[in-house]
N, C-alpha and C positions, 0 to 999 in steps of 0.2 A: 730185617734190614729193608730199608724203604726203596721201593722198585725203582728204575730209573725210567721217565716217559722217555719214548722212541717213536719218530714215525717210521711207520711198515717198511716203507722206501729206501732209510737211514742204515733200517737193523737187516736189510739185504745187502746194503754197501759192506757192512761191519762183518756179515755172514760167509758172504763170499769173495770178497778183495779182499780185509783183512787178516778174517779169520781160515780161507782157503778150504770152508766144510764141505765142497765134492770132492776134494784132492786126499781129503781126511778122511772123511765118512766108512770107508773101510775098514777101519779101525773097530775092533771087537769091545762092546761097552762092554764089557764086563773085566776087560782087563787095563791095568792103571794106565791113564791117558799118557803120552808123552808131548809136553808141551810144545807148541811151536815156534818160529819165530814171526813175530807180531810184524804187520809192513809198518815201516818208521813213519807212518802220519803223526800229526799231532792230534789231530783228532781219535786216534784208534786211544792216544797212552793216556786223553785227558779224559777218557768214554773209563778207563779200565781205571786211572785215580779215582774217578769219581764211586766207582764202583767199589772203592777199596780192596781192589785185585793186587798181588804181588805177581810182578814178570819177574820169571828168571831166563835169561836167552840159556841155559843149561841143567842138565841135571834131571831127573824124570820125579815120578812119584810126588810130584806138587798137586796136594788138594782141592787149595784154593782155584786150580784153574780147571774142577771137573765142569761147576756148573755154567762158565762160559760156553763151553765144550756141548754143554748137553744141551743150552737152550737154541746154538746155532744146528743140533742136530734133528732138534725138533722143528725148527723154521723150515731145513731141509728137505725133513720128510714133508710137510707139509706142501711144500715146492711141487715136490715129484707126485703127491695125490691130485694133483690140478689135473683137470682134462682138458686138451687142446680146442681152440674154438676154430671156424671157416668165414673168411671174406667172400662174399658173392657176389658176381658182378655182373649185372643184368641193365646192360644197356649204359645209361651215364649213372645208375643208382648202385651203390655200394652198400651190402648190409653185413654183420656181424650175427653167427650161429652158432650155437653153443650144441653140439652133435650129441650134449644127454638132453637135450629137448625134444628129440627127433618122434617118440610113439606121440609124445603130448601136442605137438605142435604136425604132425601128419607129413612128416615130411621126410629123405632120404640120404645119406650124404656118402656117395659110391665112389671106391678108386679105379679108375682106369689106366690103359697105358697111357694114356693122355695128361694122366694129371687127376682131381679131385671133378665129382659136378656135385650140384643140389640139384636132386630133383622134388617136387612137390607132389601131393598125393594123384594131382590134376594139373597139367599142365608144361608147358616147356621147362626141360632142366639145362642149368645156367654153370658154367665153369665158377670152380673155389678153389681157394688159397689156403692151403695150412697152414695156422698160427700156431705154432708150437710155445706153447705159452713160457715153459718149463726155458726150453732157450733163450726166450725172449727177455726174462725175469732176470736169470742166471749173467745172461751177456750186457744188460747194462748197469747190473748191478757191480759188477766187476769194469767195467768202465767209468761208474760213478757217471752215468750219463740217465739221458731221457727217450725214447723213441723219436726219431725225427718227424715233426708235423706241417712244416712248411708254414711257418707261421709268416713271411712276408709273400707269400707266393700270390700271384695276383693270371689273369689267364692274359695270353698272350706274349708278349715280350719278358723278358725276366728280369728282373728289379735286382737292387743290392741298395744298403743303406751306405752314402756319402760318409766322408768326417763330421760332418754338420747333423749327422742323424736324417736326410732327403731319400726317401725313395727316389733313384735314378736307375736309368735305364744300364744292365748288365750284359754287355755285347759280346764278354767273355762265356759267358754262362749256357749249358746246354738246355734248352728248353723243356719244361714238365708240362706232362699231357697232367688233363684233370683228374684224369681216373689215376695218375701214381699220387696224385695229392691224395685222392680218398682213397687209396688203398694204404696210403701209409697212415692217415690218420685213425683207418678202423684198425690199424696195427696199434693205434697208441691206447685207443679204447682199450683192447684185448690187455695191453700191459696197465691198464689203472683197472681195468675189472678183477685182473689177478689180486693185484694190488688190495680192493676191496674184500676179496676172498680170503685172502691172507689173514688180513686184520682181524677180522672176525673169526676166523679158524682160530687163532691160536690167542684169542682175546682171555685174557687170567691164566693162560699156560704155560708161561713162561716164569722161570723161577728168578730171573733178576731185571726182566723188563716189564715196564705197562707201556704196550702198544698203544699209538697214538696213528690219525689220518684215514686216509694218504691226507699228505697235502698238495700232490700234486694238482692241480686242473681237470675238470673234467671236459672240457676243449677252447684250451688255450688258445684256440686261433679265431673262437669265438669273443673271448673276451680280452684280447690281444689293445695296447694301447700303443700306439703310434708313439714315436719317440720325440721330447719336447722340442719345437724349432727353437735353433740357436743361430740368435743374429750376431753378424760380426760389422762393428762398423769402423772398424780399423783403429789406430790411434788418434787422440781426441783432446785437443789443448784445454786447460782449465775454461781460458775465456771461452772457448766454444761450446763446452760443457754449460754454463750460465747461462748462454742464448737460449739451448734449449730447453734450459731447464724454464725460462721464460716465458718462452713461445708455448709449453706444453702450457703451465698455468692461464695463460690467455685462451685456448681453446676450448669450444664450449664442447660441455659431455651430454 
């Protein structure tokens, strides 16, 4: 049977919102799975026709629904082999550590009462943040969401986009320092780098899917497009319509 493409991102939605495999995973493979019930998207039942899966919401000992079961168990495992990465935050600079780097790259990553530091083999150690990847992964994959990156954020006053698609000024809104911009954005790193790791982990591993992506961004707020201005010039008489339509052909380009 011909694999279905998934991007990495999609088959975590499918893994852990619809299929619920941390809630399941306890379940002894070796004895007959007992199926469960599927969450009523229309994407989960049009992902499982296309698959040529039968659901039954009852009844146990259904075959057909082992190798769902097993490929969301191998995603799983996979999930839970990732190791946690560190935000460091050293003045207005924010960087992203990956703590098996630590003999190669000469450097230390200690817990205190205080919290996490980095220290270097030479040099001042700087406060980090635990990115627990595994949560990271698991919580907006079950959200069906993105890590938040402050894509209109601008420093200073806080923005909001109009009806009209206008950055205006947000009076309602509590103001973000820079450093929660970059600390949340080296949050979004850490969930597309999983992301990348995933892919490639379990790339021909899976027994009904070919992994596809990410397709997410790799910084969105980089390549972010301002949203098209939309002119409103109110209601507009035929004849007035003509004039200008006139006056445009008369003016020189």
């Amino acid at each position: 049977m011909e694999k279905a493409r998934i991007d990495i991102e999609e088959l975590l939605i499918w893994a852990y919102r619809d299929m619920c495999i941390d809630r399941t995973t306890d379940l002894a493979p070796e004895r007959e799975w007992e199926p469960m019930s599927y969450a009523a998207g229309f994407g989960t039942l049009k992902m499982l026709a296309e698959l040529g899966i039968i659901v039954h919401s009852t009844g146990t000992n259904t075959e057909g629904l082992s190798k769902p079961w097993e490929d969301a168990e191998r995603l799983h495992a996979a999930v839970l082999a990732l190791g946690d990465m560190f935000i460091v935050t050293s003045g207005a600079q924010v960087t992203v550590w990956d703590k098996a780097d630590e003999e190669v790259l000469g450097f230390k990553i200690h817990q205190t009462a205080r919290g996490y530091e980095w220290r270097p083999s030479i040099g001042e150690a700087f406060p980090a943040e635990r990115a627990c990847t595994v949560a990271l992964l698991v919580r907006h994959a079950k959200a069906s969401t993105k890590p938040d990156c402050y894509l209109d954020w601008q420093p200073g006053q806080p923005m909001r986009r109009d009806a009209k698609g206008r950055l205006v000024p947000d009076h309602d809104a509590v103001e973000i320092t820079a450093r929660e911009v970059s600390v949340a954005r080296a949050s979004y790193h850490v969930w597309r780098a999983a992301l990348v790791a995933l892919a490639a982990t379990l790339h021909d591993k899976l027994d009904l899917f070919a992994i596809t992506g990410p397709r997410a961004e790799e910084a969105p707020w980089l390549t972010k497009k301002d949203a098209p201005r939309v002119f409103d010039v109110g209601p507009i008489s035929e004849a007035e319509h003509d004039k200008l339509l006139k006056r445009r052909r008369k003016t020189p380009v």
